[in-house]
Structures are given as structure tokens and as C-alpha cells.
C-alpha positions in Angstrom: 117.5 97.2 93.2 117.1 96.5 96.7 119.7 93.7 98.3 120.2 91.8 101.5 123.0 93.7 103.5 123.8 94.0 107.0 123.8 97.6 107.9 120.9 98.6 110.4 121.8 102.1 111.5 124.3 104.6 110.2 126.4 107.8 110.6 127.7 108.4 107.4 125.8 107.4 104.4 127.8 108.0 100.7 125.6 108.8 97.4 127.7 107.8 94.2 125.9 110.2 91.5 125.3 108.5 88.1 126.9 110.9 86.2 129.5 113.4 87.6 128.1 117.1 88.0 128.2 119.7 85.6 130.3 123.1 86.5 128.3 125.6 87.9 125.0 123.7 88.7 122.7 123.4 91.5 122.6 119.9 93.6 119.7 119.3 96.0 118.9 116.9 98.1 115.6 116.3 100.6 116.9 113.8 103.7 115.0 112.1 106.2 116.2 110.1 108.6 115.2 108.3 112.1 116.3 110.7 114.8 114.4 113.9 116.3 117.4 115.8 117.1 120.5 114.4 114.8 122.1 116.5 112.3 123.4 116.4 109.2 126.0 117.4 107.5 126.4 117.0 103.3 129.7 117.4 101.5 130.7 116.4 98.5 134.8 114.6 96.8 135.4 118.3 96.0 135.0 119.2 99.8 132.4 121.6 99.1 129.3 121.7 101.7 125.4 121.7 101.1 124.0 124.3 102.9 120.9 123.4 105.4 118.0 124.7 103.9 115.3 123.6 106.5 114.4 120.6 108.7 111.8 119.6 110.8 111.1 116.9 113.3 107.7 115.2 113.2 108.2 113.1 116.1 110.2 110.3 115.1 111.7 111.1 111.9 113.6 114.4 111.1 112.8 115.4 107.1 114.8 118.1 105.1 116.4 120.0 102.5 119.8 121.1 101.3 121.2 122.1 98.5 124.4 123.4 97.2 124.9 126.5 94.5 127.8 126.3 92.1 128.9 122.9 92.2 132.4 121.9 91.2 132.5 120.0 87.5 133.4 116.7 87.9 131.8 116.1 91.6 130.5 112.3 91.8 130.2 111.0 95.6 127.7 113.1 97.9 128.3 112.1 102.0 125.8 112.7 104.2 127.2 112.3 107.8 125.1 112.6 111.0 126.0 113.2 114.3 124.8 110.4 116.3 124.1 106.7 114.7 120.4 106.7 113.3 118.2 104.1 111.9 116.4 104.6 108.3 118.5 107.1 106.4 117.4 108.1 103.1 119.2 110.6 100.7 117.2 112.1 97.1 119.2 114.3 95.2 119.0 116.2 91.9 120.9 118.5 89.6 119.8 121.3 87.7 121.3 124.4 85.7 120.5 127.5 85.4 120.1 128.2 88.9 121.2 131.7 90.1 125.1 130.6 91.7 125.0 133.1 94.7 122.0 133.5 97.1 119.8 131.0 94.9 117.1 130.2 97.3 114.0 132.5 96.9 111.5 132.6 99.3 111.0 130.6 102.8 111.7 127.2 102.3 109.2 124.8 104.3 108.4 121.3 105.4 104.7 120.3 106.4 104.5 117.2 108.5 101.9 114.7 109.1 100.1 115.1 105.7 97.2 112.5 104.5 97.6 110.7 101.4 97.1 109.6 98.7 96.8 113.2 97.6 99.7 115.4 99.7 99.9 119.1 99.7 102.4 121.6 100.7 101.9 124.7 102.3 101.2 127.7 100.5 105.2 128.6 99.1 105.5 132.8 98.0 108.2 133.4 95.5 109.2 137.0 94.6 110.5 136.7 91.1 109.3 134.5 87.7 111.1 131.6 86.7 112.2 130.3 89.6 113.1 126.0 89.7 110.1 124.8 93.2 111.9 121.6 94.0 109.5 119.2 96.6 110.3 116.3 98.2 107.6 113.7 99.9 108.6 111.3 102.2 106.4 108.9 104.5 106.7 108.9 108.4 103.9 105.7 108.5 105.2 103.7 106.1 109.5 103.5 105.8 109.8 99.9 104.5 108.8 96.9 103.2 104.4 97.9 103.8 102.1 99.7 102.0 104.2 100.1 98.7 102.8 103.4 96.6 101.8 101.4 93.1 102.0 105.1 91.2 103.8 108.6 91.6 101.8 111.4 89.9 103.0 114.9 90.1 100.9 118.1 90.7 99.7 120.4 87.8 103.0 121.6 85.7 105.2 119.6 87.6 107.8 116.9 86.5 108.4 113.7 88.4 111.7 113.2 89.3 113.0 110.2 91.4 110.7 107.8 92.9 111.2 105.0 95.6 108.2 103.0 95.8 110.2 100.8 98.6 110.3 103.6 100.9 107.7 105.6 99.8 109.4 109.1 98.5 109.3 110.9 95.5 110.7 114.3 94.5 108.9 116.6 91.6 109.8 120.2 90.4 108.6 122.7 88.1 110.1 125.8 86.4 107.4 128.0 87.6 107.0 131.3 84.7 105.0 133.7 87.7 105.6 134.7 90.9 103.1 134.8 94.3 101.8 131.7 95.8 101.9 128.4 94.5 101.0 125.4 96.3 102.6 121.7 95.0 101.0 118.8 95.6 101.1 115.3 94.5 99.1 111.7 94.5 100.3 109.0 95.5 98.1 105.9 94.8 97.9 103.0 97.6 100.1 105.2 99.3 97.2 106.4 102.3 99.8 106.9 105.1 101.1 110.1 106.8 103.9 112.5 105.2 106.0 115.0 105.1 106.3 117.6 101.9 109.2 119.9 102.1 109.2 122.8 99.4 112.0 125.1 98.2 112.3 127.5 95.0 115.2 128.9 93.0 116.3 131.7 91.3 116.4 131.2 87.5 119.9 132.5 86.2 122.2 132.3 83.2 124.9 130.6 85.1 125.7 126.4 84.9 126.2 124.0 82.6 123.3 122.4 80.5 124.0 118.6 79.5 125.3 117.7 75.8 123.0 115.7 73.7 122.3 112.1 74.6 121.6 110.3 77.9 121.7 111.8 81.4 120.3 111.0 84.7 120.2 114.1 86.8 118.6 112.7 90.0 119.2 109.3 92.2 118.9 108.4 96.3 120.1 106.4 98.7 118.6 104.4 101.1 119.7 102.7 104.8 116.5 100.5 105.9 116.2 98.7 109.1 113.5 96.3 109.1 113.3 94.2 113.1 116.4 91.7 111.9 116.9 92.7 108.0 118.9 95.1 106.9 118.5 96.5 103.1 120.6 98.7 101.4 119.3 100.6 98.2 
């Protein structure tokens, strides 16, 4: 639900998650926000900190990932803070288990910039081991508000959708991946023809977390700070 609010620009941006995490699983989050040289900084209530797994500037927007092993039960509020005020700040996050809890990531993680729609590719990605969670994130650097609204988010071959923002124009998708090598991710995005950036990063599978009791759980949600010429919206 989008509503009328009156924050333009921020430097701190909180992310209330719908359900508190499980012990021991994996949170990861794709950012973007509008700054070429800002950073970023994610913690969480149980001061724990994501660690900065790649980011890229395309020019006018910086895009990337983080993620954080081995989360602390109970966590709820993810804080994003930034080191200079910046317009357009958007936050997508999900949780997963059984992600490896020490020196998950496998492979180089990677964000591709300037990428055509409505059908967006990532680079090649090279994992070294089976199993492993790849975890993309799209979001637009033509298109940040309020224009050009994607009507439909489908993910690429094996892949699960997870959150969408047709507002904004992101997405995220992932897919527990059973070999090993080179996999490229991709993903259409219909009436969605502008330029993006993909971002990629894969996990190690692991006995280790906590998998969700029976009945309802949302496992992914965002945030977005949107500046549009005199409105302001907060999602």
C-alpha cells in the first residue's frame, strides 16, 4: 500500500519484517538507492550487521547486495543507514534456511547494470558446489516511480518469484540450484522496457537454521523511500 507522506530523502531507512526471523537462518537483502558514492550500512534489533556483498554504481543509482549468516531468533526490524542523505531508497529482503552459517556465499557475487527489458539477464554466475540457494534482485535505473508500471513479474526457468514492487519496478527470484558450473538467471518483466540492474549471489546449502512450523509465513518484504518533484511516498 503506497500512502501520501512527507519524506523526500533519507539516511536511515527501518524495515519491520512480517514475521520475526528464525534462529540460524540466512537474511538477504538487494538495495538501491539514489547516490553514486553513499554507503550503506544494514543492522538489525539484535545488533548484528549484514555483510556487503557487492555494489555497483551505474551512474545515478548505486544497486546491491547483503546478506547476513546466522541470524539471531527473534530479529524483526532491519535498518539500513547511509552515510550521506539520498533520494529514492529501496530495501528487499528475504529469509531462508538451510544456508551454510559460516562463509555461506559461494562464488563471485555480481551486479550487471544498464540491462534492457522486458527480458533481463545476469551475467554468467559459477558456483563450485550443488545445492546452493542463487538469490537475484532486479531493479530499474529508468523507471523509479510512479511511470512505466511492470503489469507482470515472471521468473527465469526453475526459479521462484519472491517479492515484487510493481511501483518501483523491482522484483527478487531464487532457486535451489541441484548442479554446479554456470548458470545464468534471468527474468521478464512485461511493460517493464526500461534499463536495469540484476545483481546475483549463491549460497551454500547446509543443515544448519530453522525451517518454519506449519501454517502461514511470509519470508520476504521491502521498503521503499520515493521522491517524486513535490510528493513524497512511503511504501
Amino acid at each position: 500500500t503506497t500512502t501520501g507522506g512527507t519524506y523526500s530523502s533519507a539516511t536511515f531507512k527501518s524495515l519491520p519484517l512480517l514475521n520475526p526471523a528464525l534462529s540460524g537462518n540466512l537474511l538477504v537483502c538487494g538495495y538501491r538507492y539514489g547516490s553514486t558514492t553513499a554507503t550503506i550500512s544494514i543492522t538489525t534489533d539484535k545488533t548484528q550487521t549484514f555483510t556487503d556483498a557487492v555494489h555497483t554504481s551505474d551512474g545515478t543509482y548505486t544497486t546491491g547486495i547483503a546478506y547476513l549468516p546466522n541470524t539471531t531468533a527473534g530479529t524483526l526490524i532491519l535498518t539500513g543507514t547511509i552515510s550521506t542523505t539520498v533520494p529514492d531508497f529501496h530495501l528487499h529482503c528475504t529469509e531462508a534456511y538451510n544456508v551454510a552459517t559460516s562463509t555461506p556465499v559461494d562464488g563471485t557475487p555480481a551486479i550487471t547494470t544498464g540491462v534492457s527489458g522486458p527480458v533481463v539477464s545476469a551475467a554468467a554466475y559459477t558456483t563450485t558446489q550443488s545445492n546452493d540457494l542463487v538469490w537475484v534482485y532486479v531493479a530499474t535505473t529508468s523507471e523509479f516511480c510512479c511511470n512505466n508500471f511492470i503489469t507482470d513479474f515472471v521468473p527465469g526457468s526453475g526459479f521462484s518469484l519472491l517479492g515484487v514492487d510493481p511501483t518501483v519496478n523491482d522484483a527478487a527470484e531464487s532457486l535451489v540450484w541441484g548442479s554446479s558450473g554456470s548458470i545464468t538467471p534471468s527474468m521478464r518483466l512485461d511493460s517493464g522496457s526500461g534499463s536495469y540492474d540484476v545483481g546475483v549471489i549463491a549460497f551454500k546449502s547446509a543443515s544448519a537454521g530453522t525451517a518454519p512450523s506449519t501454517g502461514p509465513r511470509i519470508a520476504c518484504g521491502s521498503v521503499t523511500l520515493v521522491s517524486t518533484g513535490t510528493t513524497s511516498y512511503q511504501q
